[in-house]
C-alpha atoms as an extended CHARMM CRD file, in Angstrom:
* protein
*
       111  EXT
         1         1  UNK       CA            118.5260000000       71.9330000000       75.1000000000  PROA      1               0.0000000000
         2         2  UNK       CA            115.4450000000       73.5020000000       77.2120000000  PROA      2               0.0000000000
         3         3  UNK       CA            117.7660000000       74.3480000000       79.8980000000  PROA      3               0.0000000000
         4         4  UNK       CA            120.1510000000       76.5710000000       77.8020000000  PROA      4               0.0000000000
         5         5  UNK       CA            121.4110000000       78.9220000000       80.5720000000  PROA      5               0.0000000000
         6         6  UNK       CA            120.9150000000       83.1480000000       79.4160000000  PROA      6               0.0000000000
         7         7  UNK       CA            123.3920000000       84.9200000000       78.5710000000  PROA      7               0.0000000000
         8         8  UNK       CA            124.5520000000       88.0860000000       79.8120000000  PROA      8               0.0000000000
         9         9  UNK       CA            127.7600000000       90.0870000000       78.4660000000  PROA      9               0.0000000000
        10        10  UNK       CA            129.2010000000       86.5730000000       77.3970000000  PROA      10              0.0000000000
        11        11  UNK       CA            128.8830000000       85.5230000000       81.1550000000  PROA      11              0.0000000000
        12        12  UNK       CA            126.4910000000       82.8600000000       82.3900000000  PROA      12              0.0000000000
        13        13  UNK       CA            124.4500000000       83.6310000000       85.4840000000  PROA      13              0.0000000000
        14        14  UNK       CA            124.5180000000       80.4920000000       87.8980000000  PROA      14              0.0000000000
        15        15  UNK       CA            120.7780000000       80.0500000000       89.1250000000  PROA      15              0.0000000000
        16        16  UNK       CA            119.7320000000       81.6330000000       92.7000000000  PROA      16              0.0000000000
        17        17  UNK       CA            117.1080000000       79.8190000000       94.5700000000  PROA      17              0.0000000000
        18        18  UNK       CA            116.2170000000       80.7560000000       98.1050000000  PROA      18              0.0000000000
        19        19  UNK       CA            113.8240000000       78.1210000000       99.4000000000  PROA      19              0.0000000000
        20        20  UNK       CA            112.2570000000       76.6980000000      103.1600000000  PROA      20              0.0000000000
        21        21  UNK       CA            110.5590000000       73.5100000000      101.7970000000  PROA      21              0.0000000000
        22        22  UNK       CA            108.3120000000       73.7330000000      105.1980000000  PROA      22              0.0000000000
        23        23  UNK       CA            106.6670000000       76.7910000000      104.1750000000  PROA      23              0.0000000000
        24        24  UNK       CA            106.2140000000       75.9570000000      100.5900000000  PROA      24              0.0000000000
        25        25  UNK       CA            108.4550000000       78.8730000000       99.6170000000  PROA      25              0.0000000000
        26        26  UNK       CA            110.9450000000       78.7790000000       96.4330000000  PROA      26              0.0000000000
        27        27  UNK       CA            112.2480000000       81.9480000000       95.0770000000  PROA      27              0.0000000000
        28        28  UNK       CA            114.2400000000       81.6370000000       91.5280000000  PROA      28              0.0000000000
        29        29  UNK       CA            116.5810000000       84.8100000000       91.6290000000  PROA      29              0.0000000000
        30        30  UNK       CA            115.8900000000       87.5230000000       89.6870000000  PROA      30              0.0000000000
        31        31  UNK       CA            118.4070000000       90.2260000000       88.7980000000  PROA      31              0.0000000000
        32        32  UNK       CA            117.0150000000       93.6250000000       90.3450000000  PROA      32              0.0000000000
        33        33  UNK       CA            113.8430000000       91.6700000000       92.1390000000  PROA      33              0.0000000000
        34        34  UNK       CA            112.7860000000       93.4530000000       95.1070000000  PROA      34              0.0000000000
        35        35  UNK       CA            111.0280000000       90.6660000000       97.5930000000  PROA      35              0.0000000000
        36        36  UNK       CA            107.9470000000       91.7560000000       99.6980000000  PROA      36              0.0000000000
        37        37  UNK       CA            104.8860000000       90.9160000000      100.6950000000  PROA      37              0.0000000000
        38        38  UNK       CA            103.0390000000       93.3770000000       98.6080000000  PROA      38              0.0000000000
        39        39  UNK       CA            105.6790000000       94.4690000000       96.1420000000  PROA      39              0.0000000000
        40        40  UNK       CA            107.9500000000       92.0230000000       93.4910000000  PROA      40              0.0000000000
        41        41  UNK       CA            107.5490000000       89.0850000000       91.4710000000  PROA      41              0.0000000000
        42        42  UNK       CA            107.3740000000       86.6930000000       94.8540000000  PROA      42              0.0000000000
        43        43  UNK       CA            105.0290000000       88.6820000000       96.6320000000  PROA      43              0.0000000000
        44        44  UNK       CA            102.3280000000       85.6820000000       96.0910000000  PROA      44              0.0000000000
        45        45  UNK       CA            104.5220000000       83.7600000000       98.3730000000  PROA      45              0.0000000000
        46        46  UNK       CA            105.2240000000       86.0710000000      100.9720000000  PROA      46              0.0000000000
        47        47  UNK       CA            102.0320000000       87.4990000000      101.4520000000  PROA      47              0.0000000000
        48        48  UNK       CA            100.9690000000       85.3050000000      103.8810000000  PROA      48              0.0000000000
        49        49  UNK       CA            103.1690000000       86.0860000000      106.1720000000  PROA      49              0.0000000000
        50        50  UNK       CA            102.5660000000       89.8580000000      108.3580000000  PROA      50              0.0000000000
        51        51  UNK       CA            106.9560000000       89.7860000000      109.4810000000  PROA      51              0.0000000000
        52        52  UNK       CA            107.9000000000       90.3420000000      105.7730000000  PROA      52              0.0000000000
        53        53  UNK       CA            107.8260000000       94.1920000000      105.2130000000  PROA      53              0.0000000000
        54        54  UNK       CA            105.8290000000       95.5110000000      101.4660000000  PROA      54              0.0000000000
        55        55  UNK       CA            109.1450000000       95.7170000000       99.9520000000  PROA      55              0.0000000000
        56        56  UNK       CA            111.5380000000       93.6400000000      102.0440000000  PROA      56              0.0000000000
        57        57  UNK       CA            115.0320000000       93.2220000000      100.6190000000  PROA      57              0.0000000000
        58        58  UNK       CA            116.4430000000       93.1550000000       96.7270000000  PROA      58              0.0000000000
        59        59  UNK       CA            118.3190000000       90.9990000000       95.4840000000  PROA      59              0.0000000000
        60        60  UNK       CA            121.0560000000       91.8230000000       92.4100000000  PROA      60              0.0000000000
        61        61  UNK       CA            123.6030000000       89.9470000000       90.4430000000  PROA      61              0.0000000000
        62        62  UNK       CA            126.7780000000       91.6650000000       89.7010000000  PROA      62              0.0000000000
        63        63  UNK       CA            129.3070000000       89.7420000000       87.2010000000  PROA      63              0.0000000000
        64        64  UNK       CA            132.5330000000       90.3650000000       89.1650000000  PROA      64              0.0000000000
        65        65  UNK       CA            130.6360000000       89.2730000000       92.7810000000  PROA      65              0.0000000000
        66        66  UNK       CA            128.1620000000       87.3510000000       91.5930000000  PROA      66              0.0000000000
        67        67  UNK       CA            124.5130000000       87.4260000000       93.5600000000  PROA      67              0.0000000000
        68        68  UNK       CA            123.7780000000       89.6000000000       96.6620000000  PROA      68              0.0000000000
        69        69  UNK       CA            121.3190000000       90.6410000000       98.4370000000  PROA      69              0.0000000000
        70        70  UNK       CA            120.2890000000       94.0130000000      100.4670000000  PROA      70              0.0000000000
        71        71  UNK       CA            117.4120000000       95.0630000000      103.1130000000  PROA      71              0.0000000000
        72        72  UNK       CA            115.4960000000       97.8200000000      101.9400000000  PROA      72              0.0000000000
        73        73  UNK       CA            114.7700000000       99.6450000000      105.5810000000  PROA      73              0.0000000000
        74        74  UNK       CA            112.4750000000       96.7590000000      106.2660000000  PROA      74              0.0000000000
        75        75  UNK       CA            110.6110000000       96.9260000000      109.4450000000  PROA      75              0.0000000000
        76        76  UNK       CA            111.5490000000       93.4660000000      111.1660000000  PROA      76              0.0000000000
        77        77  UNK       CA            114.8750000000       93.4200000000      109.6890000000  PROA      77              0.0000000000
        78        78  UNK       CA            117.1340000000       90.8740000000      107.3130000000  PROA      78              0.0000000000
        79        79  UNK       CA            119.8690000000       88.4120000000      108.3620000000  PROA      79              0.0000000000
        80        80  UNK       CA            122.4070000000       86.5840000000      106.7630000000  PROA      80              0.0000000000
        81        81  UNK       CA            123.8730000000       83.5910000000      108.8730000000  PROA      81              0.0000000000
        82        82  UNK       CA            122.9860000000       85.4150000000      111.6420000000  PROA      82              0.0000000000
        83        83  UNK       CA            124.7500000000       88.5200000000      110.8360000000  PROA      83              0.0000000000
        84        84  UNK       CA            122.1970000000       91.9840000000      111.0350000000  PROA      84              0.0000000000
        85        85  UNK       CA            122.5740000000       93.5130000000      107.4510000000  PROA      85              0.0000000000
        86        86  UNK       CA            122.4060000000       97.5530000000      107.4430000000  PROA      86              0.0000000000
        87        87  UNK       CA            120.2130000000       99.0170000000      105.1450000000  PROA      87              0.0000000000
        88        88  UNK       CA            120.7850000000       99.4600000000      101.2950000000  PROA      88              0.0000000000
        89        89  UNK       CA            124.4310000000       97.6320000000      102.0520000000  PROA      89              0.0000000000
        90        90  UNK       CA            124.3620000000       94.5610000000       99.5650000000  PROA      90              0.0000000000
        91        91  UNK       CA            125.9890000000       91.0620000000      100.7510000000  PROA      91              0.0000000000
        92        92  UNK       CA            126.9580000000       88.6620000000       98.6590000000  PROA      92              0.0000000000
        93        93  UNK       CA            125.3940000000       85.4970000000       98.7800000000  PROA      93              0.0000000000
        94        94  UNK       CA            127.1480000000       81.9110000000       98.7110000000  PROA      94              0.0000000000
        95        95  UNK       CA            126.0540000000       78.4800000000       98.1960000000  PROA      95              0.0000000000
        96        96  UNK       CA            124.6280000000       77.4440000000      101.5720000000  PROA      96              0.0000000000
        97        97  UNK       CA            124.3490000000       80.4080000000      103.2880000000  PROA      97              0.0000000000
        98        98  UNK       CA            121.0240000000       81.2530000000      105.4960000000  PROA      98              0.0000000000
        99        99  UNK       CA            118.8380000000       84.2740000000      104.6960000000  PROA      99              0.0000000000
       100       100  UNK       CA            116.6880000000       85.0870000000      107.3560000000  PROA      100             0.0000000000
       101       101  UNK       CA            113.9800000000       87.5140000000      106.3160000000  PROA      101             0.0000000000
       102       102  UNK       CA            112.0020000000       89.0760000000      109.5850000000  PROA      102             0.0000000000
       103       103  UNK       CA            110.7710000000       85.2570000000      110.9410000000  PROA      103             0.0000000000
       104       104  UNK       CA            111.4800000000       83.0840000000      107.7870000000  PROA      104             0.0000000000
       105       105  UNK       CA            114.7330000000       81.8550000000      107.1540000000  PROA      105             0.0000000000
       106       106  UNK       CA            115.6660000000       80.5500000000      103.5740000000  PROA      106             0.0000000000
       107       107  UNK       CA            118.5600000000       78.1070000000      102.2180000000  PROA      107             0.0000000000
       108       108  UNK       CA            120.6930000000       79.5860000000       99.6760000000  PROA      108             0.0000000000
       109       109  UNK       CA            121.2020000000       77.2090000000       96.7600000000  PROA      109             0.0000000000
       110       110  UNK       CA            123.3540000000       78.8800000000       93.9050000000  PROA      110             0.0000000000
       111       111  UNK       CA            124.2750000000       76.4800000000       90.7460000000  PROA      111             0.0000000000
């Protein structure tokens, strides 16, 4: 099976995917990834785009809470559903939810 999902400490990590299909942006979660438009494995996608701060946000998985994400003092800020996050506080993501980094907002897809 190609699709075997990894392993980590016995536990299976659903997939993350933050995507806005009208910008051509998909990111596959990536545990520790820092998203930015000059720093992190998405960078290519972001870099386009002068709102997203160098190193934006970062998102985590944790086994107990599952995937969140935190701002990392960007300059034009990060939202989740419309809720301001603080700095370096991490918020959990769910299935559906709306990430808004500076101008672009994404759809949370978690499987």
């Amino acid at each position: 099976d190609d699709a075997a999902p990894t392993l980590i400490n016995s536990n299976v990590i659903p997939q993350l995917m933050l995507y806005n299909d009208s910008l051509g942006i998909r990111v596959i979660g990536i545990n520790g990834a820092v998203i930015g438009r000059r720093q992190g494995p998405y960078a290519q996608q972001f870099q386009q785009h002068p709102y997203i701060s160098g190193l934006h946000a970062q998102i985590k998985f944790n086994a107990q809470t599952g995937w969140s994400i935190a701002d990392k003092h960007s300059s034009n800020g990060t939202k989740l559903n419309d809720h301001q996050l603080q700095p370096d506080v991490e918020m959990s993501l769910k299935n559906g939810d709306i990430l808004t980094l500076a101008n672009i907002a994404l759809k949370v897809s978690i499987k």
